[in-house]
C-alpha positions, -999 to +999 in steps of 0.1 A: +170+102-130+181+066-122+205+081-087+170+097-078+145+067-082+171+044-060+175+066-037+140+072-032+136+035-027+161+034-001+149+060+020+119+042+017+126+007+027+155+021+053+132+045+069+096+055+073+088+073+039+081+108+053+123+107+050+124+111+011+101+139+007+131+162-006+147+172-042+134+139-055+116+138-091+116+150-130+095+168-152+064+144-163+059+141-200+026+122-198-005+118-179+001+144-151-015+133-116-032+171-111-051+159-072-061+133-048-087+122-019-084+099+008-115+079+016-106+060+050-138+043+058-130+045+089-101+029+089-076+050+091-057+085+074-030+091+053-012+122+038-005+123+003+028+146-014+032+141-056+066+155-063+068+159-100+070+122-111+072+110-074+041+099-051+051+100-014+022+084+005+030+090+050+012+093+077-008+063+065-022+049+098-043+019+099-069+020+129-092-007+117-089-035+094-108-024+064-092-005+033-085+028+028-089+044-009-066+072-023-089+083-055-061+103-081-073+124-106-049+133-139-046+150-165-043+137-201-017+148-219-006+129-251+014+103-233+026+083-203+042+091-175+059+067-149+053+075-110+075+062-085+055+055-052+072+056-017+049+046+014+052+043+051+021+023+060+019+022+101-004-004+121-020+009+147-051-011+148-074-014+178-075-040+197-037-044+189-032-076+159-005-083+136-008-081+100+004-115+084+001-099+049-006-066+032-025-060-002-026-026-029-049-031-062-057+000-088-093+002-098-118+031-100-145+037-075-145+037-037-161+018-007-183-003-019-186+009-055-150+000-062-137-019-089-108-034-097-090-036-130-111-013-150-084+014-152-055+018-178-029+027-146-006-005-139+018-010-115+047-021-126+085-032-113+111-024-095+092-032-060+103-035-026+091-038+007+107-038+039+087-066+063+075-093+039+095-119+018+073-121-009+058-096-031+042-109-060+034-078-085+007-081-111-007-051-133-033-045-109-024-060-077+000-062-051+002-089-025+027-098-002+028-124+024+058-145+041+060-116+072+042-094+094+039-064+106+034-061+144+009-033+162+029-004+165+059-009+137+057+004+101+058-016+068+075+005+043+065-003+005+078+009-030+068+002-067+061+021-101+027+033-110+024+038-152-001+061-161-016+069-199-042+092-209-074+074-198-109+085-205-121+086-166-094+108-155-095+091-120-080+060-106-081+047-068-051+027-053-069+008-025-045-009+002-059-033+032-038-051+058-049-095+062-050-113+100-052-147+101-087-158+099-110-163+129-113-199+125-075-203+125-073-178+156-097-202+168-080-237+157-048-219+171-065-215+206-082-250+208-047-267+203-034-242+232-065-258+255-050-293+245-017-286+256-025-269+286-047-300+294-024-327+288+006-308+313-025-311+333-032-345+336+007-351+331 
């Protein structure tokens, strides 16, 4: 089991995810994750593949800068079961912008109506990621910062999703990409103006 879940996260952080689709997973002994829906919002698509106890999110293409919700559905089943997730997360936003950080929280809901935190699924370690030097990991939240990921180049993420019998029987990983503000896009071209007056007048 351990050979499987390191070489998933290989795959994943060495390649885009689509890569570790094969032979990879166990029998679950807990809360099974029985379905899924992806709400884009307009923002992009994704394809979703649950291997046994293995998630494999591809095709995850983000056109616009809002979030796009995956809404899981399980199955209780006296227990709980440990998912690993593998992702290839592509930007392909129009107009073309880098990402300067990348977020993932676990709620219920979607668009508008969601809310984080009130579901029993956690996310928990080993995590990796493949553009961003820091990847702080809380039970509902992932951010990471300290990178970026250009238009037209793919961040590849992995982590562990626990899941326990939970009344709802839904949960919603939402994932949204961060650009540096406007008013430091802004700040950033008003010190470009100053230099490109002063070689001016120089």
């Amino acid at each position: 089991m351990r050979i499987k879940q390191t070489r998933l996260r290989a795959l994943v952080i060495g390649a885009v995810a689509s890569a570790a689709l094969a032979g990879i997973g166990a029998a679950a002994n807990g809360a099974i994750i029985t379905g899924y829906t992806v709400i884009g919002n307009g923002n992009g698509t994704a394809s979703v593949s649950i291997l046994d106890n293995s998630i494999i999110i591809t095709g995850k293409d983000f056109t616009g800068l809002g979030p796009i919700d995956i809404t899981f559905t399980t199955e209780n089943s006296g227990g709980t079961n440990t998912y690993i997730v593998g992702e290839g997360i592509s930007n392909t936003v129009i107009p073309p912008i880098t990402w300067t950080d990348f977020h993932e929280e676990l709620g219920i809901g979607t668009d508008g109506n969601f809310s984080i935190d009130n579901t029993l699924v956690n996310f928990t370690p080993p995590n990796s990621n493949s553009n961003f030097a820091t990847m702080q990991l809380q039970p509902y939240t992932i951010d990471m910062s300290q990178g970026s990921v250009t238009n037209g180049n793919t961040l590849s993420v992995a982590f562990d999703l626990t899941v326990p019998d939970q009344a709802a029987n839904t949960f919603t990983l939402r994932q949204y990409p961060t650009v540096p503000e406007p008013a430091s896009l802004g700040l950033l071209g008003l010190g470009a103006l100053g230099l490109l007056a002063r070689r001016r007048r120089a």
